[in-house]
C-alpha positions in Angstrom: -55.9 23.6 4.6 -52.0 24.6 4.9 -50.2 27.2 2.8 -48.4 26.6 -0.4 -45.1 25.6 -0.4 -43.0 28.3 -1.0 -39.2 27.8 -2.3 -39.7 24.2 -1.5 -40.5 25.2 2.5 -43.3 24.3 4.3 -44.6 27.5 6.3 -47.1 25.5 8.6 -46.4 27.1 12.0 -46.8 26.4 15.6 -50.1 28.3 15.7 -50.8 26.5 12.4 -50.7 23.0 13.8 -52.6 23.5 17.1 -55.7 25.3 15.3 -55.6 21.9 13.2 -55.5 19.8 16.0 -58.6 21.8 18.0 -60.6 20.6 15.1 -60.0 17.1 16.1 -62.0 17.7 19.7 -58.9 15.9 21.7 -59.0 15.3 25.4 -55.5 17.0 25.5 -53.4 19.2 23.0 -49.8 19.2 23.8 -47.5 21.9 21.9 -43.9 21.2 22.9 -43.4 24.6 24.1 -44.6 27.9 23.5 -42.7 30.7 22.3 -44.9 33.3 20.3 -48.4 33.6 19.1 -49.3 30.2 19.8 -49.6 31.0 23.0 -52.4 33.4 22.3 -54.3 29.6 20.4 -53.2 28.0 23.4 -55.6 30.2 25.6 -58.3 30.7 23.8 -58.4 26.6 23.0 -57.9 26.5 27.3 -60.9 29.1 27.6 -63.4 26.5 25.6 -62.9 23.5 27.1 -59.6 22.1 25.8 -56.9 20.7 27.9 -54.2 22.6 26.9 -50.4 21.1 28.1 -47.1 22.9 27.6 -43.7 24.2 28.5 -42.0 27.9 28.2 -39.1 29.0 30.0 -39.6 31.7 32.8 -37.7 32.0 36.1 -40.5 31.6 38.5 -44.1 30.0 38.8 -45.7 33.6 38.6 -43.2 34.6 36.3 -44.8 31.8 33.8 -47.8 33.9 33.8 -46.6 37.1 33.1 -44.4 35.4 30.2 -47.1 33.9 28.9 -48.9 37.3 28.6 -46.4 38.9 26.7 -46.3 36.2 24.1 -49.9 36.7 23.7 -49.5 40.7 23.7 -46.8 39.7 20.9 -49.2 38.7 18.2 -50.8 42.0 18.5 -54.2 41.3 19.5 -56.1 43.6 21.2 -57.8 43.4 23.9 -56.2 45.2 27.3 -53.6 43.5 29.5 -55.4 43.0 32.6 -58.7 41.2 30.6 -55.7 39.5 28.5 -54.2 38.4 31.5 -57.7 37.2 32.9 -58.2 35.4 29.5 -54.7 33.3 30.5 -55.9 32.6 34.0 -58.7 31.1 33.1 -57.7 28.9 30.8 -54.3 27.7 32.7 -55.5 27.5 36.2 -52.6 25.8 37.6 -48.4 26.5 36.7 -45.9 23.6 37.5 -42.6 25.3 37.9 -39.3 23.0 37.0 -36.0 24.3 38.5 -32.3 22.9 38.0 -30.7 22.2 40.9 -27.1 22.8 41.9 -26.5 18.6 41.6 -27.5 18.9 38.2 -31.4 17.4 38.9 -34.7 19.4 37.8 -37.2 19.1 40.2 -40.5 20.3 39.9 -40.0 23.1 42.9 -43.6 24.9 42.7 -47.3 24.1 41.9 -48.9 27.3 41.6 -52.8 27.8 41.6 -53.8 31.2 40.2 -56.6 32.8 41.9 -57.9 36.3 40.5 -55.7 38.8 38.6 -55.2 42.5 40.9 -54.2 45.0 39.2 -52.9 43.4 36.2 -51.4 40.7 38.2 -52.0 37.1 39.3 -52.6 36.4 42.7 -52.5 33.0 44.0 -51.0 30.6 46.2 -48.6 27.9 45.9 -49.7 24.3 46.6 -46.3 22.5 46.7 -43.4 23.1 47.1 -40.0 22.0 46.9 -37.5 22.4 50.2 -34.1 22.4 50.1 -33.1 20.8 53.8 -29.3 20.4 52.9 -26.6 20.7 50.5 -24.1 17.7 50.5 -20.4 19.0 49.1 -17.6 17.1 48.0 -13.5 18.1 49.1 -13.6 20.8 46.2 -16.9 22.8 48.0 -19.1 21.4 44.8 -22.6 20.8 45.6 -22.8 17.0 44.8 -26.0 16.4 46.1 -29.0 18.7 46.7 -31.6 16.5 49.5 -34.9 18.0 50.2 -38.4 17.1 49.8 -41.8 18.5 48.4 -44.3 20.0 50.8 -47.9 20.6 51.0 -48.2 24.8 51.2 -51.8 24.9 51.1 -55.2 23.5 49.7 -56.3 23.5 46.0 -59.4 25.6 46.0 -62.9 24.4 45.2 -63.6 26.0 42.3 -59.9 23.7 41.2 -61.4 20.6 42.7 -64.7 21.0 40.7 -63.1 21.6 37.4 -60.7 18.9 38.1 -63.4 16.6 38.9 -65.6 17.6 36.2 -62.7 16.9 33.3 -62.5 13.3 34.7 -60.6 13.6 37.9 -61.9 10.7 40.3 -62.8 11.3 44.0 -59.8 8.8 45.4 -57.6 10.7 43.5 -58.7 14.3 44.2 -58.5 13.2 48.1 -54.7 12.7 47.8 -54.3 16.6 47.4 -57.0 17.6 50.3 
């Protein structure tokens, strides 16, 4: 099943372990955080069926998209960019973006649907997001506290509710984001 130890180390990768675990049928797979050719597992396993959760670092919502592109152009597979990036859309509908604050917190500041992919890249709309109404400083000009609040930017699509509501999402909840 695994490789051989070699000089007493274990080779079993990222990759390695979530192609185990998609043999199990889970309701959810859950790598840590993706940073190579797992990524490229993590789509495809997204793409038929599989609820795939994860973290990587990028600097925006859309940004996440385009970083998990070249992780997945990384292994070498090939298969063009733009149907690549299609492939990632499909299988990761929606990105929840964290940011750091300057008080220190991490908010989640974006949910991001993706829609279609033009010309190589995503287009979609954001469905929260986080507002910064005012920065609170103490007598040395430090921010001390950020305050602001998350927003409703727009709808979830249809084609988001189905799929939601066909992996097990109920109606009462599906309401709360109309």
């Amino acid at each position: 099943m695994f490789r051989q130890l070699q000089n007493g180390v274990n080779p079993v990768t990222m990759d390695d372990l979530l192609k185990e675990a998609l043999r199990f049928h889970p309701y959810a797979i859950i790598p840590a955080e993706m940073r190579g050719g797992e990524a490229l597992t993590a789509v495809e396993a997204g793409r038929t069926g599989h609820t795939i959760i994860s973290t990587l670092h990028a600097n925006s919502a859309i940004d996440a998209y385009n970083r998990i592109l070249s992780m997945c152009v990384s292994t070498g597979v090939r298969v063009s960019e733009n149907k690549l990036m299609e492939f990632i859309l499909e299988a990761m509908p929606l990105i929840l973006f964290k940011r750091q604050l300057p008080d220190g917190r991490r908010v989640y500041d974006e949910i991001f649907e993706g829609l279609k992919v033009e010309d190589g890249r995503i287009a979609g709309r954001t469905l929260f997001k986080y507002v910064v109404k005012e920065n609170i400083y103490d007598d040395n000009g430090e921010i001390v506290k950020v305050v602001g609040e998350h927003v409703i930017k727009n709808k979830m699509s249809d084609a988001l509710m189905s799929r939601l509501k066909y992996g097990g999402a109920s109606d009462e909840m599906l309401r709360r984001f109309l």
